[in-house]
C-alpha positions as CSV (number, residue, x, y, z in Angstrom):
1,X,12.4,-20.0,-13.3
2,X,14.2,-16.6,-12.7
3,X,12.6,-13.6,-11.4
4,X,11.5,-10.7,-13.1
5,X,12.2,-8.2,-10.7
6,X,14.2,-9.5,-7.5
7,X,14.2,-5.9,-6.0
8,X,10.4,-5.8,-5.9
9,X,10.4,-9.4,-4.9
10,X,13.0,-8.5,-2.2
11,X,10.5,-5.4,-0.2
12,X,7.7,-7.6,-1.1
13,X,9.2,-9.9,1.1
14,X,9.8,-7.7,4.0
15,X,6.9,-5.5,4.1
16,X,4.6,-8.9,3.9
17,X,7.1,-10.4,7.1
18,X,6.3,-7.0,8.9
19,X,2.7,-7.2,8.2
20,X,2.8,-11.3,9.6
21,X,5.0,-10.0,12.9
22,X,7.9,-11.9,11.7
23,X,11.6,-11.3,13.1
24,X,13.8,-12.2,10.2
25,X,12.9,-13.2,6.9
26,X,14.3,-14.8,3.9
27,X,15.4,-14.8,0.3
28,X,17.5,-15.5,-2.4
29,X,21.4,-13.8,-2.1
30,X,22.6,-11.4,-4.7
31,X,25.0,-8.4,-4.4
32,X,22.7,-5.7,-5.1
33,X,20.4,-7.4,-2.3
34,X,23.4,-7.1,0.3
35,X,23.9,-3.9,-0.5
36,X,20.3,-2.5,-0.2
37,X,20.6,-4.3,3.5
38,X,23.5,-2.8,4.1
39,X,21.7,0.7,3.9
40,X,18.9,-0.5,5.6
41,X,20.8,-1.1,8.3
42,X,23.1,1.8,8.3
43,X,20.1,4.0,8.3
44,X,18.5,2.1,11.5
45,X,15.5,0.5,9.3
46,X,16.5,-3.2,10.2
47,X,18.3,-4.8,13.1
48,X,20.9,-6.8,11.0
49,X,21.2,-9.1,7.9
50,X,23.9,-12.1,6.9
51,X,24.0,-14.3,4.2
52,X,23.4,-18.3,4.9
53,X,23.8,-21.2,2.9
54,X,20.7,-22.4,2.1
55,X,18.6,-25.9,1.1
56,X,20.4,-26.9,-2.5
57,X,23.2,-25.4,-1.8
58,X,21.9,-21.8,-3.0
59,X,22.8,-18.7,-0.9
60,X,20.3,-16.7,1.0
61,X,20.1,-13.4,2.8
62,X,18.6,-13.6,6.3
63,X,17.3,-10.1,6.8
64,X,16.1,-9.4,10.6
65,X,13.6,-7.2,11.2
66,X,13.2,-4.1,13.6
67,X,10.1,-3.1,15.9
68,X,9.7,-0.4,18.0
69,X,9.1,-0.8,21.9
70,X,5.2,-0.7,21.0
71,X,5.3,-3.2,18.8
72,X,4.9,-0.9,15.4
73,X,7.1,-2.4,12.5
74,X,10.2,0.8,11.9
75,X,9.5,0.6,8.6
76,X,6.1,1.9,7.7
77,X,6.1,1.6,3.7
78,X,8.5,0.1,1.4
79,X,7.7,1.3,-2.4
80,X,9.6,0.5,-5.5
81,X,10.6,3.2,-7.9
82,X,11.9,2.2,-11.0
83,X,11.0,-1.2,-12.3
84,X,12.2,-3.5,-15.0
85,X,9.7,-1.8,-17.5
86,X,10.3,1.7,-16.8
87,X,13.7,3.1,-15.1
88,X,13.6,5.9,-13.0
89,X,16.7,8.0,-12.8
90,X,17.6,11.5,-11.5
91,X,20.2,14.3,-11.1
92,X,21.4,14.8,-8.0
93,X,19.4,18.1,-7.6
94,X,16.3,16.5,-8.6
95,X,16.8,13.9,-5.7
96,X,13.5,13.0,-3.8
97,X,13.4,14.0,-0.2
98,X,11.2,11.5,1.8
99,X,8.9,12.4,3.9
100,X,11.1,15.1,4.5
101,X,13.6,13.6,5.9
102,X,11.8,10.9,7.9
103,X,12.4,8.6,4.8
104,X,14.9,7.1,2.6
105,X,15.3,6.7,-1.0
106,X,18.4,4.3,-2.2
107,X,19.5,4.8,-5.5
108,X,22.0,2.9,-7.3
109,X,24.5,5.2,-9.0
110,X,28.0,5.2,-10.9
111,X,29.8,5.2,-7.6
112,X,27.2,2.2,-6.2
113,X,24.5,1.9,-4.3
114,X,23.9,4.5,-1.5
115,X,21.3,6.3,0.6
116,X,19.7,9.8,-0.8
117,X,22.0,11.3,1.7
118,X,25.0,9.9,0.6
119,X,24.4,10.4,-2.9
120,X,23.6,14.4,-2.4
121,X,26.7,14.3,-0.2
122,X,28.4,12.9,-3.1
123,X,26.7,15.2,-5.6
124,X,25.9,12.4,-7.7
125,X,22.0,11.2,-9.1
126,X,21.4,7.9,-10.3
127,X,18.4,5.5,-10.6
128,X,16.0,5.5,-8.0
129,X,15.9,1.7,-7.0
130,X,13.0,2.4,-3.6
131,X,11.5,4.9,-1.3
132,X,11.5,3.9,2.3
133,X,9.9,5.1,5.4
């Protein structure tokens, strides 16, 4: 059965492996995935990721998590933007600060998927794929 939404599925998974203490946690591979972990970790909100070969021979992405020395999960709250349903997209003036500045927001654009940082830097808006902070 294929998945609705595997970007919601995706922070689901993390924020409920934060919440359980976990140090890594797993799902399903695609591109789009990768590339949301590879700002996560450019931005210091994970430790690492890597894709694995999984049972049946499908691909997964092994996402390790990050805690701070007291324990505290990095990431406080993951939130998805624009969903399946109803798409979410701005300009690149209309770009959402989060928490100003503490926070993230990735957005996938016409030059890929970046960071609301990069995609100012880039003068560029795009759809709003999650907050993070």
């Amino acid at each position: 059965m294929s998945m609705t939404d595997p970007i919601a599925d995706m922070l689901t998974r993390i924020r409920n492996a934060l919440g359980a203490k976990h140090r890594r946690v797993d799902m399903p591979l695609s591109k789009l995935k990768v590339e949301i972990a590879k700002i996560l970790k450019e931005n210091h909100f994970i430790q690492d990721y890597k894709t694995l070969d999984g049972e049946n021979g499908r691909p997964l992405l092994r996402v390790i998590l990050k805690y701070a020395q007291s324990g505290q999960p990095v990431i406080r709250e993951l939130q998805r933007v624009s969903t399946p349903g109803l798409r979410k997209y701005v300009g690149c003036s209309e770009i959402p600060r989060v928490r100003n500045g503490l926070g993230m927001a990735i957005l996938s654009t016409s030059q890929g998927v970046m960071s609301d940082r990069q995609a100012r830097q880039a003068r560029t808006g795009g759809e709003i794929l999650a907050l993070i902070w």
